[in-house]
Structures are given as C-alpha cells and as structure tokens.
C-alpha positions as CSV (number, residue, x, y, z in Angstrom):
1,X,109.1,48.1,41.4
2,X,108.4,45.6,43.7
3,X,109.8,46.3,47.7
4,X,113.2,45.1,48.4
5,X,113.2,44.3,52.3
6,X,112.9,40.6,52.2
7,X,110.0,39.1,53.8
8,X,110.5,36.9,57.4
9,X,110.8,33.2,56.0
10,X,107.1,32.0,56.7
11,X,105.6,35.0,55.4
12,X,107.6,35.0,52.0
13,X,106.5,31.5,51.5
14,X,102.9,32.2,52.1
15,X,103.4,34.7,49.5
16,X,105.1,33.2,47.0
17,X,102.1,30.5,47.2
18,X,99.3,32.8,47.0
19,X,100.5,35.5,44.7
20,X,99.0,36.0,41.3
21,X,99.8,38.9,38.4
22,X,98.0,39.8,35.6
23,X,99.3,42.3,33.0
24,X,98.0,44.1,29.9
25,X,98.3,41.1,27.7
26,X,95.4,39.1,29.6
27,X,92.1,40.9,29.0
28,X,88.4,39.5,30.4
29,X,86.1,38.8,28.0
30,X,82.9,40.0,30.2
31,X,84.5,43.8,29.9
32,X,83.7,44.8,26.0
33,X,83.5,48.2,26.2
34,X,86.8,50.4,25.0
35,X,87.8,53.5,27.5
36,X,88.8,56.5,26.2
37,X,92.2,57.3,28.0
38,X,94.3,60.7,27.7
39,X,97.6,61.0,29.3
40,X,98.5,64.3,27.7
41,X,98.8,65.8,31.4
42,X,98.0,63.1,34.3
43,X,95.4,60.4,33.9
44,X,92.4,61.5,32.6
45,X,89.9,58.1,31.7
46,X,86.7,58.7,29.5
47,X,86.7,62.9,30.7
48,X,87.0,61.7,34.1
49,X,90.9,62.8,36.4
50,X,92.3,60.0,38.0
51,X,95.3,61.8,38.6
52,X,97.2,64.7,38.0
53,X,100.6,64.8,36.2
54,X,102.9,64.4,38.9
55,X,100.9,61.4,40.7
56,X,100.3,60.3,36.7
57,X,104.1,60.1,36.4
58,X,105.0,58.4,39.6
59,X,102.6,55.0,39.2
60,X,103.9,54.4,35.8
61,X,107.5,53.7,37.6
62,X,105.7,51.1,39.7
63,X,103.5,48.0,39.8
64,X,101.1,47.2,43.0
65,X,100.3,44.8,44.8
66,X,96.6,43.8,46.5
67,X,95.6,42.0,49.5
68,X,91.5,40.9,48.2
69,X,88.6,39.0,49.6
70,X,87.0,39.8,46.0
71,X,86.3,36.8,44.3
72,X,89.0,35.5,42.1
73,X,87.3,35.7,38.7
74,X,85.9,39.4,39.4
75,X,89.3,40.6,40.8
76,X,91.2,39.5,38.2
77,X,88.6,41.0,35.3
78,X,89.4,44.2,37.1
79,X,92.7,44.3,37.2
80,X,93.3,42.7,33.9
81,X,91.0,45.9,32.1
82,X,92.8,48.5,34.8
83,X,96.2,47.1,33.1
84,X,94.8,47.7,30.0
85,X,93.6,51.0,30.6
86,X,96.8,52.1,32.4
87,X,99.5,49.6,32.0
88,X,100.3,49.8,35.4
89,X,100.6,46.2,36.5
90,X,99.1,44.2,39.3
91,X,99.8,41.4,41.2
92,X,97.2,40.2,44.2
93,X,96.5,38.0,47.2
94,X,93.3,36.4,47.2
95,X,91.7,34.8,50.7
96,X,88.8,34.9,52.6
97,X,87.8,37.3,54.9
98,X,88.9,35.9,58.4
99,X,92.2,34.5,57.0
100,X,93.2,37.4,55.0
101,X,92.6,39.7,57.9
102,X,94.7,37.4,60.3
103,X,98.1,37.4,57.1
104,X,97.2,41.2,56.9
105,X,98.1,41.7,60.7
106,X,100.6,39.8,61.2
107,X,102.7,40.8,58.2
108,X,102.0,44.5,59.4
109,X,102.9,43.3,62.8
110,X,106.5,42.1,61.9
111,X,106.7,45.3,59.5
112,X,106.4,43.2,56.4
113,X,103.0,43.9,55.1
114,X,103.1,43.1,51.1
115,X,99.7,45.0,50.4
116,X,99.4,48.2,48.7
117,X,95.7,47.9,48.5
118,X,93.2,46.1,50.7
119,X,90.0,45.2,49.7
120,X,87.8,43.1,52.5
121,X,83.9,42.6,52.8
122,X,84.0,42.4,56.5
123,X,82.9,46.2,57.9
124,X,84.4,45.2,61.5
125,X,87.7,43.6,59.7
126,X,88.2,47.6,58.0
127,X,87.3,49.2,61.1
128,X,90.1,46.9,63.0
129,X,92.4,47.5,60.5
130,X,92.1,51.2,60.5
131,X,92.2,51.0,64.6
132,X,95.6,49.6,64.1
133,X,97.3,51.7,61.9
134,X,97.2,49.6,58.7
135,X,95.3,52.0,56.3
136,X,96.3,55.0,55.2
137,X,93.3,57.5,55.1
138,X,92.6,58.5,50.9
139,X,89.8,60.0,49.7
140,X,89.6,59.0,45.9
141,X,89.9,62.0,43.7
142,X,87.0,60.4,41.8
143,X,84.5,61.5,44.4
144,X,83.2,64.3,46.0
145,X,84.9,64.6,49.6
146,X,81.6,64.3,51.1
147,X,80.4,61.3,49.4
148,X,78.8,59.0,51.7
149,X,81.0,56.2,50.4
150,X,84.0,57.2,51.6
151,X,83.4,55.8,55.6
152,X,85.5,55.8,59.4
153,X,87.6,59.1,58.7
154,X,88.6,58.4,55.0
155,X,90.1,55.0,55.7
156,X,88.7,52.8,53.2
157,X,85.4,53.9,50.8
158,X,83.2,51.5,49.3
159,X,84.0,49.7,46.3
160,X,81.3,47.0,44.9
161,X,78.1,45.8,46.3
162,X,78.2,42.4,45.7
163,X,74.9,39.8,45.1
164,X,74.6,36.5,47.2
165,X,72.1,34.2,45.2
166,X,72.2,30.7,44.6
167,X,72.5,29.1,41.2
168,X,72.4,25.7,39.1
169,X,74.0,23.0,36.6
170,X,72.2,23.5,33.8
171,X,73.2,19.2,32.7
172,X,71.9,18.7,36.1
173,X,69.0,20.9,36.4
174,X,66.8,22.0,33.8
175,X,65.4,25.8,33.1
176,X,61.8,25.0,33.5
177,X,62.6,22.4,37.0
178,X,64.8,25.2,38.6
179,X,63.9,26.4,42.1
180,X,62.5,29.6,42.1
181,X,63.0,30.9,45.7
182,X,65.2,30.5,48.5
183,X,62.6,27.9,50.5
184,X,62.6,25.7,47.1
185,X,66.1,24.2,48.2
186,X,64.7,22.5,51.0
187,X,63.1,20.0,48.2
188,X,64.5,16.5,48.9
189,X,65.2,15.8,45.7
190,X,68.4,18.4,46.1
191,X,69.3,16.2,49.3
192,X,73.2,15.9,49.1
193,X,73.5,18.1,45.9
194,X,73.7,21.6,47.0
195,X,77.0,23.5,47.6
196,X,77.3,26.2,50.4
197,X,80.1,28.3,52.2
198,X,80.8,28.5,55.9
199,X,78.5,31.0,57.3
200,X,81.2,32.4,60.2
201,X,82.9,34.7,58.7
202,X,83.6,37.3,55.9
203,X,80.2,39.9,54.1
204,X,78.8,37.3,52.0
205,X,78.0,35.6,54.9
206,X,76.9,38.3,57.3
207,X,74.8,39.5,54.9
208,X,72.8,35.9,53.9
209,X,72.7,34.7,57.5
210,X,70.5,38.0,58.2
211,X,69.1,37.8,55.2
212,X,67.7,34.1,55.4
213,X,66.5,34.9,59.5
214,X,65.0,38.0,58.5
215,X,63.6,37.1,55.0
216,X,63.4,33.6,54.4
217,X,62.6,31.7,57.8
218,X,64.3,32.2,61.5
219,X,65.2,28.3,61.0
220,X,66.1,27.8,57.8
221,X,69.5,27.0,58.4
222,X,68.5,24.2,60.3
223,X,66.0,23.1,57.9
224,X,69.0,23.7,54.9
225,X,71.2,21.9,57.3
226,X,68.8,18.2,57.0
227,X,69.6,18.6,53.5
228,X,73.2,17.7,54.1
229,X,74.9,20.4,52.0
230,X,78.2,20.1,51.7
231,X,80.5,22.7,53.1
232,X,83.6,24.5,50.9
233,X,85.7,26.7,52.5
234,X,86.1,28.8,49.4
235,X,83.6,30.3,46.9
236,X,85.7,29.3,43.9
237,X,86.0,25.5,45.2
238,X,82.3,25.5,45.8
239,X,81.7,27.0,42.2
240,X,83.5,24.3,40.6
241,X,82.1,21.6,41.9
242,X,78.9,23.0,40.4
243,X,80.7,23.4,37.1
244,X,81.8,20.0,37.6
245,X,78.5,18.5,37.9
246,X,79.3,17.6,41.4
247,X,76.5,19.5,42.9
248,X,73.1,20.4,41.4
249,X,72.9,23.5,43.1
250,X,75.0,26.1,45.3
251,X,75.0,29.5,46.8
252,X,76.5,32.0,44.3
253,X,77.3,35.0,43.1
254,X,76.0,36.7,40.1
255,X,79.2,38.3,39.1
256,X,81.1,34.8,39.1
257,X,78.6,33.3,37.4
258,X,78.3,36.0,34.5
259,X,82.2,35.5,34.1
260,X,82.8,31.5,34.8
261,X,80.2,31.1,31.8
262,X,81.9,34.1,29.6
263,X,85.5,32.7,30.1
264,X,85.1,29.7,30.5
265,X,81.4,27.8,28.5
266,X,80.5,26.6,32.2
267,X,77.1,24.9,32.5
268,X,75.8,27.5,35.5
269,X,72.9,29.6,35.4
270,X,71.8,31.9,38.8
271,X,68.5,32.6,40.1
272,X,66.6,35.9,41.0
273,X,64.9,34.5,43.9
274,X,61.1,35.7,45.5
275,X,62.1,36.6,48.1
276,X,64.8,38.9,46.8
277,X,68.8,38.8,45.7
278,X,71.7,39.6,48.6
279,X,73.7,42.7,48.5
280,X,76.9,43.1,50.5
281,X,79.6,45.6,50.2
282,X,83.3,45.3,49.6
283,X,85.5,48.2,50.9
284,X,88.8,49.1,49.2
285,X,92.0,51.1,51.5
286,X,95.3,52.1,50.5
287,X,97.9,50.5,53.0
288,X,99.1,52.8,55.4
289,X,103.0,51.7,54.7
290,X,103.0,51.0,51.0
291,X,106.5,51.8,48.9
292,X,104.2,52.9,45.8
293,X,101.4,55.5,47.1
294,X,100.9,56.7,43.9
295,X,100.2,53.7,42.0
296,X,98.2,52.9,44.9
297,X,95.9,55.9,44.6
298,X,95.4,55.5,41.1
299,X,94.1,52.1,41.7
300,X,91.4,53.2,43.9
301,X,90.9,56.2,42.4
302,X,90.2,54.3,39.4
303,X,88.3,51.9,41.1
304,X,85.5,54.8,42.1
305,X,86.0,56.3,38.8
306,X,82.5,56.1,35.9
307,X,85.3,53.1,34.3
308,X,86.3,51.7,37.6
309,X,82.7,51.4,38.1
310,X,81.1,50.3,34.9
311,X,84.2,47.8,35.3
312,X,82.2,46.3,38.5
313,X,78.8,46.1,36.5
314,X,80.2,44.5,33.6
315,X,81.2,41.4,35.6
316,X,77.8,41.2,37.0
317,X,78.1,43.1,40.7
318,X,76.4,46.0,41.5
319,X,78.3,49.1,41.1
320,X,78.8,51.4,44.6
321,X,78.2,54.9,42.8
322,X,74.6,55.4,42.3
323,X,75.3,57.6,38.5
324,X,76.8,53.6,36.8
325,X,74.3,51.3,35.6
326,X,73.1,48.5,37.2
327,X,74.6,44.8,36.2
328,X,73.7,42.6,33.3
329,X,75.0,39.3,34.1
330,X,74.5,36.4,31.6
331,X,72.9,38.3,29.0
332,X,70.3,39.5,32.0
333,X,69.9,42.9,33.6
334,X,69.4,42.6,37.6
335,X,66.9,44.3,39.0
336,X,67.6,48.1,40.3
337,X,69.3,49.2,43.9
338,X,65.5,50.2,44.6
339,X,64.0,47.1,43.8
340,X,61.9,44.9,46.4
341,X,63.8,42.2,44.9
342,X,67.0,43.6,46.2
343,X,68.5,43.0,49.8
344,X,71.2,45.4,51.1
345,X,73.5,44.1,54.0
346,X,73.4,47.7,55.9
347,X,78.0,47.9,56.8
348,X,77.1,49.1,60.7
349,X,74.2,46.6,60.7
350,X,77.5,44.0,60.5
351,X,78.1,45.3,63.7
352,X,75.2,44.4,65.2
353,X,74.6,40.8,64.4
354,X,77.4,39.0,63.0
355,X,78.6,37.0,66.0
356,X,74.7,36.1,67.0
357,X,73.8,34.6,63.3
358,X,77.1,33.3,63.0
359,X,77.0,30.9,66.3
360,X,73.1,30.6,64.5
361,X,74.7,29.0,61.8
362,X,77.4,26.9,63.8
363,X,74.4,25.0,65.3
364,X,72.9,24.5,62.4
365,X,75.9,22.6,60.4
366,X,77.6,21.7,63.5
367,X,81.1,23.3,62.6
C-alpha cells in the first residue's frame, strides 16, 4: 500500500509528474529467460532465498516505490521481470544524478521522502546520503556479509556496472564507415551530428571524463568540443534524437541500446571502441524511513540475487557479481570484466577527481 501522509504541495506535484509503475502485465522483451520461483516457505528464485517466510509474507501486502538514476529503459526491464517474478509491484522516479540527489534531500528534509529504494551512480551522492541519515544499512541476504560489494558500513552495495560507449544511426551511418575508436569522432564530417551529455555531474560522467584524459587524450574535450556537439540534459533525450535521425552519432550506453532496438526496431548500433568500453557502477540502498521494509529488502535482495543479476546482463550492462555472465547486447557478447578492452571507473577514485575533470569539461563546452 502506498504511504498515506500527504506529501507538502510542491513535492506531491513533482511526484505526481515524474512517477511511473510498471506491473506484471508489461514484460521486456530483452529478458527471455523463465525463473524458477517457489513460494512454498519465503521466496526462494531459481534455488536461491530471497527471503524467508515471514519477510516473504509481508512484501506481498505492499508495493514499492524507487528513487533511480538507472536509465529509464533498463530500470523499467527490471522491474517489469521482478513483477513478474514476484508480483510485487513497482512504481519509480527517474532523474539524473545531481537532481535526484537534491528531490531526495529535500523530501527527507521536510519528512516526506517517497523512496523506498535508491539507486544513484554518484559514489559521493551515496556516501552524503548515508552521512545524513537517509539509508538504512541492509546487507542483501543474497550475498555473503563480507562481500566486497556491499560498501560504507552496509549502506548501499553495488548493483550494475554500467558501459559508456558511443554508438550510431545505422540510415545515417553505414557498418563498414563507422568510427572505430574514440579519436575517430573528431572527423569533420560528424561536425554538428554527434549527441553528448553534460559532463558535471552523475557516474556516467565521472567515469568518461577520466576515462577520455587518461585514455583517449588530456584535450580531447576541447578537441570534441570544435565539433560542436550538441548538449542533452538527459540520456534518453540524447538517445532519441539518434533514433530520430537527428544526430549521426552519440555517447551511449550498451544496455539502452540492446533494449531501444529490442523494444522498439530503432536504427542504433554501439561501438566496442580501441581504446576500450567505460564501466561505472550504480549502487542500490534501502531508505532509511520507508513504510514497506520488507518489500524493500526483497527488491534488493533480488537485485543481488543469480536472477537479479542475470536480469542486469540481459539488458546489456555488466552484472556486479563476478559468478553471472557477462552481457550480450544486440545479439553481441561484450568483452570480459578482465578484458583490456574494458575500463572500470574505481567508486573512491570518484572521490578523487570529479570536481577537477568536471570544471575540465566546463571549459571545454563552455556550460
């Protein structure tokens, strides 16, 4: 049951504008595969506990509700299949990183924080959150209480490592003309064709700003920046204007790619680049306040579960326990974790440089 205690007026709008269900009867079609599921005493999902009776019993009363940075298309093929599997129902928030994190503490600071879950990309954003009291710590019964997932005290445990690439309109770029590296999108024939998000805030963009200096070229942002890319303030609005034709190519991820073409026939195709594919993480919390704990904690324990996981590599991300397959996204396997194709975005490197490449990138685009 959704909370009774009305919202304050600004904040209830802002909800009612942003907030999206999803129930057993809408199923992806990038998820296939059939899980066994056993509810003869708890949860128990292809011979793997999610929860024991009494937690089992309590979530099936409720329905929960997520605050996510995850993109749209992926969070919604999770929680459509998680329905599925356990007809508990979701409803969700989707945002950025930065903005998310601002609705997040102020609804928590006026005591009317709609979240059950959180799920962010931004490593300082979880740590701040956990600082003030907003996440309750949970250790997912679907891991070992050591696992090196599970980070700052039990507060929030990894959930998905997610790829940065870029990728093309196949009407507006052929197979056999498509750039091949990162440094091929500095070709002036993609001049005021190529699609990109603002670098300031959020994982995505931690993790390619590093990437690019450390990678690619210290001034490729500046060199990127001649090409006169234009800027979108969401991946999904820079994704359809490459579906639209609008842009020849754009920054991507695999995982969105892998479903916009499943779903929906759309004329994208991404690109393992030379000098390597981006990896950064998103981290998943209960909320420290939420009226339905237990449906909560099946969620994320669910999340880290073999499903919950095979879940995240049937959309096309990488999954964060080590024992799930790597992706296949488009009818292509990604390279392994291990791979020298494969860049991981380190969470406490975050730390380290985010506000230095970000103002980096600032210069560069000039906003």
């Amino acid at each position: 049951m959704r909370r009774t205690a009305a919202l304050v007026p600004a904040l209830s709008l802002a909800l009612a504008a942003t907030l999206t269900s999803c129930s057993a009867a809408s199923s992806s079609h990038v998820v296939s595969a059939k899980a066994d599921v056993d509810t003869s005493s708890g949860l128990v999902i292809d011979g793997e506990r999610i929860a024991d009776q009494a937690t089992w019993e309590a979530a099936q009363e409720q329905k929960i509700t997520v605050y996510t940075g995850y993109q749209e298309a992926n969070q919604q093929a999770f929680n459509d299949t998680f329905t599925a599997d356990t007809g508990i129902e979701v409803e969700y928030v989707r945002d950025v990183a930065n903005k998310l994190s601002e609705r997040i503490q102020s609804e928590a600071g006026a005591g009317q924080l709609g979240a059950d879950v959180i799920i962010t990309s931004d490593y300082k954003v979880a740590r701040e959150l956990t600082e003030a009291g907003i996440l309750s710590p949970h250790v997912p019964a679907t891991l070992e209480p050591d696992s090196d997932l599970v980070l700052d005290d039990d507060h929030f445990t990894t959930f998905a490592n997610v790829v940065i690439t870029f990728a093309y309109n196949t009407y507006q770029v052929s197979e056999e003309d498509a750039p091949t590296s990162w440094t091929d999108l500095l070709d002036p024939a993609y001049k005021g064709r190529i699609g990109l998000t603002s670098g300031t805030a959020g994982g995505s963009s931690i993790a390619l700003n590093r990437f690019v200096t450390e990678e690619v070229d210290p001034d490729y942002w500046d060199k990127l920046a001649a090409q006169q890319p234009t800027i979108y303030d969401s991946g999904g609005q820079r994704q359809e204007a490459l579906a639209r034709s609008e842009l020849m190519l754009a920054t991507a991820g695999t995982a969105a790619v892998n479903v916009a073409v499943a779903e929906d026939a759309a004329p994208l195709e991404y690109v393992v680049p030379e000098e390597g594919l981006v990896l950064f993480s998103f981290f998943i919390a209960e909320a420290a306040d939420t009226a339905h704990p237990e449906a909560a904690e099946v969620f994320i324990n669910y999340a880290l579960s073999k499903r919950g996981q095979s879940v995240i590599s049937a959309v096309g991300d990488y999954p964060a326990r080590e024992d799930v397959d790597p992706p296949t996204a488009n009818g292509r396997e990604l390279p392994p974790l291990d791979s020298p194709q494969v860049w991981r975005m380190k969470p406490e490197d975050e730390l380290t440089y985010a506000d230095a490449d970000a103002e980096v990138w600032r210069e560069a685009f000039g906003r």
